[in-house]
C-alpha positions in Angstrom: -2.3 -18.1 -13.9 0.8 -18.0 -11.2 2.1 -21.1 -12.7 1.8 -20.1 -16.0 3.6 -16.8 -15.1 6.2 -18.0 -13.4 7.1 -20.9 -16.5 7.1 -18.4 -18.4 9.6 -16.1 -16.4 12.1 -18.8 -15.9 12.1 -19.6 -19.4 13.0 -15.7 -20.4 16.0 -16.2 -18.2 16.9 -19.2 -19.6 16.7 -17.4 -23.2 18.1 -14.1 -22.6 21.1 -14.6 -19.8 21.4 -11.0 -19.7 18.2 -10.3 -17.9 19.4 -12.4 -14.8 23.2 -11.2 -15.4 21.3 -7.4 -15.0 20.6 -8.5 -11.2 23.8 -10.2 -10.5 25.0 -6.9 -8.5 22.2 -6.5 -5.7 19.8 -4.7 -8.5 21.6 -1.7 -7.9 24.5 -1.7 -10.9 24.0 -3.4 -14.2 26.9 -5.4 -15.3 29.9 -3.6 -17.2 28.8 -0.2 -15.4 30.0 1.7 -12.8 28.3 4.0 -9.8 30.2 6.8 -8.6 29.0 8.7 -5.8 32.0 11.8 -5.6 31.9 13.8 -2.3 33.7 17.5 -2.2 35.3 19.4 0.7 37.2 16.9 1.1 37.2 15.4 -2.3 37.1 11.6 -2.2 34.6 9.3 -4.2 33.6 5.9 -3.9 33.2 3.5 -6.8 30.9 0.6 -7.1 31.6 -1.7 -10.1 29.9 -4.2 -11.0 31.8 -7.2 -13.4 30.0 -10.4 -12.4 30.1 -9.5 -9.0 30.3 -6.1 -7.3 33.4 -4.3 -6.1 34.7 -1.0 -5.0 37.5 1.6 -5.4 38.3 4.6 -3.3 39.5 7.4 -4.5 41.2 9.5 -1.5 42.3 13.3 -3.1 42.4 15.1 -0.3 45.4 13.9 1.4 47.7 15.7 -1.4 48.3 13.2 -3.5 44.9 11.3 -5.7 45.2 7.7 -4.9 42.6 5.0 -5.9 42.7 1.5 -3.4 40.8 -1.4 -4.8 38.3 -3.4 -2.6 35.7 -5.3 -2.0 31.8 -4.5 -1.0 29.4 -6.1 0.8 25.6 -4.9 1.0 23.8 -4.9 4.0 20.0 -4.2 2.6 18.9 -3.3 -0.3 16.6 -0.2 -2.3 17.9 1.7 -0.3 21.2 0.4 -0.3 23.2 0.1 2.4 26.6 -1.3 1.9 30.4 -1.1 3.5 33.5 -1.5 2.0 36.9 -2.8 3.0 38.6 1.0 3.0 36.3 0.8 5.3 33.5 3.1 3.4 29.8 2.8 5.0 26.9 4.1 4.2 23.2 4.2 2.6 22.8 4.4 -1.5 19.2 5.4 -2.3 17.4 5.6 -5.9 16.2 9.6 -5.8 14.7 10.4 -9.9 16.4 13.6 -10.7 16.5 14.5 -7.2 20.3 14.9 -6.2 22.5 17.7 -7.3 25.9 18.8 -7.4 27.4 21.7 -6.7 27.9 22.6 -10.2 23.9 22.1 -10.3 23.5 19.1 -12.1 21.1 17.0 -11.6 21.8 12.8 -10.5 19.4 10.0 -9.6 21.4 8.4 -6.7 22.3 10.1 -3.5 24.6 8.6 -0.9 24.6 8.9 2.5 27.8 8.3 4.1 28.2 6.9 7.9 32.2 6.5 7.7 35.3 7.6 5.2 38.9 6.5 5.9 40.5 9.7 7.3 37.7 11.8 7.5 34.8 12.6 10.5 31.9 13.4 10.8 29.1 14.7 10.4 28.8 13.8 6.6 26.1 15.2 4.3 24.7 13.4 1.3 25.9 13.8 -2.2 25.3 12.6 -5.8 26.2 9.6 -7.7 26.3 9.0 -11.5 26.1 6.0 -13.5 29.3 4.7 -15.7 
């Protein structure tokens, strides 16, 4: 039964590419999407975007003037996800089902946990993230 499973998976991704193109970013981001996780008081958000391979942007707002630096991502474990970036962003990324909201109350799926921010210190405290 295994075997016969297993054939059968491997010949799904052989027929439909986009099913193993949808875990080519650590299961996390589907490819051609976006997840933004936007922090306030300080403003600044962190983008992870996944286009064959997952990268990041920062955007810094609170320094006067909004500013977005490109870089790359690496992920340390994964569900939840814990990744740093090269601006040098860090932190945990966890699946939570309608159990993040903003401060506008609406309600997200993803809450991050940040451990470091350029320019900023701590302690953080956990905010939302959207898809894109």
């Amino acid at each position: 039964m295994l075997v016969r499973y297993l054939t059968l998976t491997t010949a799904l991704l052989f027929c439909y590419p986009s099913l193993a193109a949808d875990l080519s970013c650590n299961g996390l981001v589907a490819p051609g999407q976006s997840l933004v996780c936007a922090g306030f008081e300080p403003n600044w958000a962190i983008e992870l975007k996944c286009d064959g391979a997952l990268t990041s942007n920062f955007t810094d707002a609170f320094s006067g003037n909004i500013a977005v630096t490109a870089g790359s991502v690496a992920i340390l474990a994964e569900d939840p996800w814990q990744f740093e970036t090269s601006h040098p962003v860090a932190g945990t990324i966890a699946y939570t089902p309608a159990g993040c909201m903003d401060e506008s109350d609406r309600i997200f799926d993803f809450t991050f946990t940040p451990t470091a921010a350029p320019g900023l210190a701590g302690p953080f405290h956990p905010f939302c993230c959207r898809i894109e």
